[in-house]
C-alpha positions in Angstrom: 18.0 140.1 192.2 21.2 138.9 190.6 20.9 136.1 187.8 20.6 132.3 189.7 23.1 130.9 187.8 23.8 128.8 190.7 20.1 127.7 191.2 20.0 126.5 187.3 23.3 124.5 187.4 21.7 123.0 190.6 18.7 122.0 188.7 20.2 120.9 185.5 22.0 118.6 187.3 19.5 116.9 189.6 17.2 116.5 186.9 19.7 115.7 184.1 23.1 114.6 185.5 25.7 113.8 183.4 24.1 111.4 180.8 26.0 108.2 179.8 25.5 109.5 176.0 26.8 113.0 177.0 30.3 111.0 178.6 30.5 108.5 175.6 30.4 111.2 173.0 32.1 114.0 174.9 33.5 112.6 178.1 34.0 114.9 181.1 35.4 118.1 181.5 37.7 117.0 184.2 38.9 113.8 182.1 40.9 117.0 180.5 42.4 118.1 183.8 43.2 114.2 184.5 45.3 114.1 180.9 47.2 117.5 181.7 48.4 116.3 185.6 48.8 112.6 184.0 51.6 114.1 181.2 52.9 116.9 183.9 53.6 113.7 186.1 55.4 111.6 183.9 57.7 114.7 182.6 58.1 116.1 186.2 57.9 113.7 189.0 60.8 111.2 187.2 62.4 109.6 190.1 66.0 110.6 188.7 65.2 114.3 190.1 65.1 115.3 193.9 62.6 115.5 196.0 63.2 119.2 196.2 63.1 119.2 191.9 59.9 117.4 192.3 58.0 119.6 195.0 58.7 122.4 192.4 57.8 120.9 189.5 54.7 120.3 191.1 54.1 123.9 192.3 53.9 125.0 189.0 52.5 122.0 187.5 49.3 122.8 189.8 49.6 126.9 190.1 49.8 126.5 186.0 46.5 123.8 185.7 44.5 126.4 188.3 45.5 129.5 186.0 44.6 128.2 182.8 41.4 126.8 184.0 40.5 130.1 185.7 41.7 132.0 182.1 39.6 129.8 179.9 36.6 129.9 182.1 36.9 133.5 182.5 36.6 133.8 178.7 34.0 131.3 178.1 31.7 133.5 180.7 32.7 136.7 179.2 32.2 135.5 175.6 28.4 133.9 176.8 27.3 137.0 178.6 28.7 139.2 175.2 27.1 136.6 172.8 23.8 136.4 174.4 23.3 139.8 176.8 21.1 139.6 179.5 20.3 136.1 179.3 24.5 135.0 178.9 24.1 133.6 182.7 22.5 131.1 181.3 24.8 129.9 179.0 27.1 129.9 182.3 24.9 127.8 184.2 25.1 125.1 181.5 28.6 125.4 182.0 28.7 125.3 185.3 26.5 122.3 185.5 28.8 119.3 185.0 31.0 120.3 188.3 28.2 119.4 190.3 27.7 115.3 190.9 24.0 115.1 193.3 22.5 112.8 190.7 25.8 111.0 189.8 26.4 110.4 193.6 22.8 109.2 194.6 22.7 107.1 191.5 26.2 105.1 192.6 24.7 105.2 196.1 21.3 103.6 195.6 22.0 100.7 194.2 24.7 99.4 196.7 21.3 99.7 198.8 19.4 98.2 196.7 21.5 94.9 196.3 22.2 94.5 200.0 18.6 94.5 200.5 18.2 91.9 198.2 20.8 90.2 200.1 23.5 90.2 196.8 26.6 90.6 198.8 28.7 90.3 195.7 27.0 92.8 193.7 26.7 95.5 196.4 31.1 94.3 196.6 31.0 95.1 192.7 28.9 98.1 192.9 31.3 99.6 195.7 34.6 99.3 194.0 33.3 102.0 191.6 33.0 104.8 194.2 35.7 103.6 197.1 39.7 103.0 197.0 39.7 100.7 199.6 39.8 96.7 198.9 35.8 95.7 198.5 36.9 91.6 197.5 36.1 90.4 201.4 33.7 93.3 203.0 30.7 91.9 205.0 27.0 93.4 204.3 28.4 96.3 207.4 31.5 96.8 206.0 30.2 97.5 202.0 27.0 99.3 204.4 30.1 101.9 206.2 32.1 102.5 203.1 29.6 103.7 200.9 28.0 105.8 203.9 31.7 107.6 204.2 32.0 107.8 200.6 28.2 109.2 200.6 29.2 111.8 203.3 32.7 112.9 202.0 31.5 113.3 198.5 28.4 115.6 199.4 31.1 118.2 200.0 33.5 117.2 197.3 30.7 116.7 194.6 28.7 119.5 195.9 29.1 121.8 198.5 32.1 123.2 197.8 31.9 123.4 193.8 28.9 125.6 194.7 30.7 127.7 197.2 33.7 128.4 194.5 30.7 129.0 192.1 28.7 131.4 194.4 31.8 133.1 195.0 34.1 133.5 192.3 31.3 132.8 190.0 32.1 129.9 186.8 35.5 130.5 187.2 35.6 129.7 190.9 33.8 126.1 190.5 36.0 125.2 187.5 39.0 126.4 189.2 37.8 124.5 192.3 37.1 121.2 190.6 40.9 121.3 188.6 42.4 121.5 192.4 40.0 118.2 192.9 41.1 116.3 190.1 44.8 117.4 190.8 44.3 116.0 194.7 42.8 112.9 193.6 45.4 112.2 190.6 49.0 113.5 192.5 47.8 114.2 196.0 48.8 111.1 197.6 51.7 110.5 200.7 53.0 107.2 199.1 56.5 108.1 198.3 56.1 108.1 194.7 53.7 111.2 194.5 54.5 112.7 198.6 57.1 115.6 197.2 55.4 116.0 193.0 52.0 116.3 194.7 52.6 118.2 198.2 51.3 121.4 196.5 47.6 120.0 195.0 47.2 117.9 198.1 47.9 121.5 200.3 46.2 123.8 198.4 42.5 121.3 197.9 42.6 121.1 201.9 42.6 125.1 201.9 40.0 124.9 198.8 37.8 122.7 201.0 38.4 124.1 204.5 35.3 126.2 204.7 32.8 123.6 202.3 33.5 121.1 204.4 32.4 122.5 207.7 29.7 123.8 206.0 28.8 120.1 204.6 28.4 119.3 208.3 26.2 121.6 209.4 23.7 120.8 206.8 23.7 117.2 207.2 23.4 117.7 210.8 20.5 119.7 210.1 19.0 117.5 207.5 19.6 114.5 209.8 17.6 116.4 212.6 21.2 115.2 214.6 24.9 114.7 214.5 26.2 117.5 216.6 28.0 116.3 219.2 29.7 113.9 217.5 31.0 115.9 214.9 32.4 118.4 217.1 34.1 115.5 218.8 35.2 113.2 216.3 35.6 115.7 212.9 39.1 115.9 213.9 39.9 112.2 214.0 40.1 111.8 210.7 43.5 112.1 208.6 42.1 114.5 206.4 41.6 118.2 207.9 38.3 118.4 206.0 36.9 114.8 205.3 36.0 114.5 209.1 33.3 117.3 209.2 30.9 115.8 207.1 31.7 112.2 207.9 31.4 112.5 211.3 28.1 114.5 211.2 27.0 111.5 209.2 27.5 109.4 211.5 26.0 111.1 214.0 22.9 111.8 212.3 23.2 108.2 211.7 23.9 106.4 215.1 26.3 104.8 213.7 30.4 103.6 213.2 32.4 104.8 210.7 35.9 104.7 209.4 38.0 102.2 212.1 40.3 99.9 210.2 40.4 99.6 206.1 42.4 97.7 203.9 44.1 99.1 200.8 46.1 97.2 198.2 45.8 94.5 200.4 47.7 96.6 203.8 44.9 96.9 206.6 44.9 100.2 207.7 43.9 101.0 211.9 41.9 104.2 211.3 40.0 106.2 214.3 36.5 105.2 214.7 34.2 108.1 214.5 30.9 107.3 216.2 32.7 105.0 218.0 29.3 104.0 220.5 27.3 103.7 217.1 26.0 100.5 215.6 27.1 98.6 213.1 26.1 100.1 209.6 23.3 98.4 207.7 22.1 98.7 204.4 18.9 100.4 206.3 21.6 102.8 207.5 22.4 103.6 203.7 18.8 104.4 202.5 18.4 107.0 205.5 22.2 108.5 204.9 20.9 108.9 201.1 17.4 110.9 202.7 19.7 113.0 204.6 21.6 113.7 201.6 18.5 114.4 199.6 17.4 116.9 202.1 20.9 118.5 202.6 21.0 119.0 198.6 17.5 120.7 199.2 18.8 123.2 201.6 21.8 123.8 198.8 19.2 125.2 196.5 17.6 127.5 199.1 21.1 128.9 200.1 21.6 129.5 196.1 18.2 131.2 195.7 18.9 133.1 199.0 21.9 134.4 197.6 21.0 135.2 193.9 18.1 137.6 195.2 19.8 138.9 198.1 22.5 139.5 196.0 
């Protein structure tokens, strides 16, 4: 049996997370990736250079952030396993363990629940904003309900399924490297003009670093929600994003209900595919089942990674 490194960072991070003292005193790993893309940005995506200037500044600005990540978690590994022998894996897994966000993402998720069930439109509006881009100011109880189900859904294999697949297969290297691509999609990744040629690389190369995750985000949370199938075969592909579809779709599915259709950002309403489309209207119900699903979908994650370390 090969050391579950996987299986411990799993663990450590349902049952610990990443504690608010943790992030006050030492913030987040990834708040280092956002300060390296946010000072490559501002040197290298100036608007007095061409788009052409621009696209290759930000080849290398994302080619350089994925090889120093990779080098310095490479060396952390080698220097735990040298340090402390046979048991150095688990010095990885406490490395390993902040690029994975189930606790983080069911604690932001149940408590949009929570205050729509208590009818508190304006704090479930409030509690939104934290985990969606879209404009929250003027969502009804189904509309706060639907974003935080496709934020819920996407996230599982953002947050989750693919760190784990980088970690299972390149090891803490591999999740580290996975989550740098992440930040640099979320930070640079954009089509807006300003970041469409300076960000074509990251947003290219985390729809390649998500291609397989997300499909396999979809089949779990079909499974979990004993559901979803045919809707996710039909509908996975309506979405702009190449990967976001799979495991919103299966959500919905799973679900019975609507998701995506128009969205308003910066104040621009946005017409958007429905996917679902003969679902209901989302509920806050809808959200407390969606978070089960997720629950049992996470579960499944841990048997995969203790199927692997001892088949392995």
């Amino acid at each position: 049996m090969a050391d579950p490194l996987a299986l411990v960072a799993l663990a450590l991070d349902a049952a610990i997370g990443w504690p608010d003292r943790l992030y006050a005193w030492i913030g987040h790993p990834v708040g280092g990736f956002a300060r390296f893309l946010n000072l490559a940005e501002r040197w290298g995506n100036r608007p007095t250079l061409s788009a052409g200037v621009r696209r290759g500044l930000g080849v290398l600005t994302i080619v350089g952030l994925i090889a120093l990540t990779g080098a310095v978690a490479w060396g952390l590994d080698q220097a735990a396993r040298a340090l402390f022998g046979r048991w150095g894996w688990i010095a990885s897994a406490v490395l390993a363990w902040p690029a994975l966000a189930q606790r983080s993402l069911y604690i932001h998720i149940r408590p949009v629940a929570e205050a729509l069930l208590r009818g508190d439109l304006s704090a479930a509006r409030r509690l939104v904003a934290r985990v969606v881009g879209r404009d929250t100011g003027r969502l009804d109880q189904a509309g706060v309900s639907r974003a935080v189900i496709e934020t819920l859904a996407e996230s599982f294999c953002d947050g989750i399924v693919a760190p784990l697949f980088w970690l299972l297969l390149l090891g803490l290297p591999g999740v580290w490297m996975y989550k740098a691509i992440n930040t640099a999609d979320s930070i640079i990744g954009h089509k807006e003009p300003r970041w469409r040629a300076f960000g074509w690389a990251a947003a290219r190369i985390d729809d390649g670093a998500n291609w397989v995750p997300a499909r396999i985000a979809g089949v779990l949370l079909c499974i979990a929600g004993a559901g979803g199938w045919a809707v996710m075969k039909r509908d996975a592909r309506a979405h702009a994003s190449p990967n976001a579809g799979w495991p919103e779709a299966a959500m919905a599915g799973a679900l019975g209900v609507a998701l995506a259709g128009p969205v308003a950002y910066d104040g621009v309403t946005q017409i958007k595919p429905w996917i679902g489309r003969e679902g209901r209207v989302a509920s806050p119900a809808d959200i407390v089942t969606a978070l089960q699903i997720y629950a049992r979908a996470c579960l499944m994650l841990w048997i995969i990674a203790g199927g692997v370390a001892w088949l392995a």
